[in-house]
Residue, then its C-alpha position, 0 to 999 in steps of 0.5 A: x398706104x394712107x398718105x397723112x395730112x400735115x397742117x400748116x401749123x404743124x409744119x411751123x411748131x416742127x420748124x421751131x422745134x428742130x431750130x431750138x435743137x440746132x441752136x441748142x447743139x451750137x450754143x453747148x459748148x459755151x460753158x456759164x455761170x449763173x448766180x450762186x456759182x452754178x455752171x451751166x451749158x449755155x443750151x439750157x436756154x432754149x433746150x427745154x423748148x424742144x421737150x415742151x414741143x414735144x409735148x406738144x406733139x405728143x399731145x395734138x398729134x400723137x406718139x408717132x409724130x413725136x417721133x418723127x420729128x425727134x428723127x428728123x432733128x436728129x438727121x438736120x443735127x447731123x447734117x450740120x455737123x459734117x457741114x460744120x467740119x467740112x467748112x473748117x477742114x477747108x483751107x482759108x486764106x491768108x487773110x482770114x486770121x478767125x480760123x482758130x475761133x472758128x473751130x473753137x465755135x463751130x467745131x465739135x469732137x467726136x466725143x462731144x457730138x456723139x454725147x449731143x446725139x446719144x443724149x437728145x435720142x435718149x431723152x426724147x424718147x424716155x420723154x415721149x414715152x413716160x408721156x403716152x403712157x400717162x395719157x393713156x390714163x386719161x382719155x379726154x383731151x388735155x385733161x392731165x396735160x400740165x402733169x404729163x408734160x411737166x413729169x415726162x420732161x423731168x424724166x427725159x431732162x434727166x435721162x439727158x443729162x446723165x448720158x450728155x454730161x458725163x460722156x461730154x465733160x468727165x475728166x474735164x472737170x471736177x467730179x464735183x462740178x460735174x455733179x452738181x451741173x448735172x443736178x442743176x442742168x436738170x432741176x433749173x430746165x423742169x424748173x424753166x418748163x414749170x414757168x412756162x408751162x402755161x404758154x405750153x398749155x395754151x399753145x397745146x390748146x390752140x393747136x388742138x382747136x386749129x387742127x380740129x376746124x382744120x379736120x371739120x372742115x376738110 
């Protein structure tokens, strides 16, 4: 079997794009308002930078590696969470009074962890999906790269959404509330992607040429 070459800048966007996961995970329960009354999970932050790598995979280096890191994110989320529970099932000593606040911030229900994973496993995948499918409708390089990784984040940040919130939050708070997070979560992320894309873009075409000089000169 072929082994593949990984760049090392390859490896660097991976790490950036599990960290944002990781930290996305953590900073979800924190519930925030923004102005106009709007509620929000505290991960749409930094959640949409990983639909912008994954972009960004998909377009550099292709669906399968897009995969594997959404694969990889998925198993180090994981690895996380145990470790986060085993820690707080540990006795502390009498001392340490942060218990409580450690749980509150560390500590995941099942029901909220499994919507977390269910959801990014979900997304990403409708995400790269629509993605190499509007490739596949242009074959030069980057061309149609800002429609594609605008309309396949729309899709994956909805897809997301509509699993995470309702499994996470329904019965917890107003229907209404609900709704309107859920509407809001997805408009204000492809709205944040919109903004930024033309860092996404650069960094799409910077990583192109690297890896191109990287091949040429192998």
């Amino acid at each position: 079997m072929k082994k593949e070459r990984i760049s090392f800048l390859q490896v660097c966007l991976t790490i950036v794009f599990v960290t944002a996961m990781l930290i996305s995970n953590v900073i979800t329960a924190k519930q925030v308002l923004l102005p106009g009354g709007i509620t929000m999970t505290g991960a749409v932050f930094i959640f949409p930078i990983t639909y912008i790598l994954s972009d960004v995979f998909s377009e550099v280096y292709g669906y399968k590696w897009s995969r594997i890191t959404c694969y990889f994110a998925f198993s180090m989320n994981l690895f996380m969470v145990i470790v986060f529970s085993l820690v707080i099932q540990t006795p502390a000593p009498s001392y340490w009074t942060n218990q409580e606040a450690f749980a509150t911030v560390l500590g995941s229900t099942p029901r909220v962890m499994g919507a977390s994973l269910l959801a990014y496993v979900i997304g990403d995948f409708v995400n790269d999906r629509v993605f190499r499918t509007m490739k596949a409708k242009h074959s030069d390089e980057l061309k149609g790269f800002g429609w594609r990784a605008i309309v396949s984040s729309f899709f994956g940040e909805l897809c997301d959404s509509l699993v995470f919130l309702p499994i996470a939050f329904l019965g917890q708070m107003p229907l209404k509330t609900l709704a309107t997070m859920t509407v809001c979560q997805v408009l204000i992320k492809t709205s944040y992607e919109v903004v930024i894309l033309p860092l996404t873009t650069l960094v799409a075409k910077k990583a192109n040429k690297y890896e191109k000089e990287l091949r040429k000169n192998a």
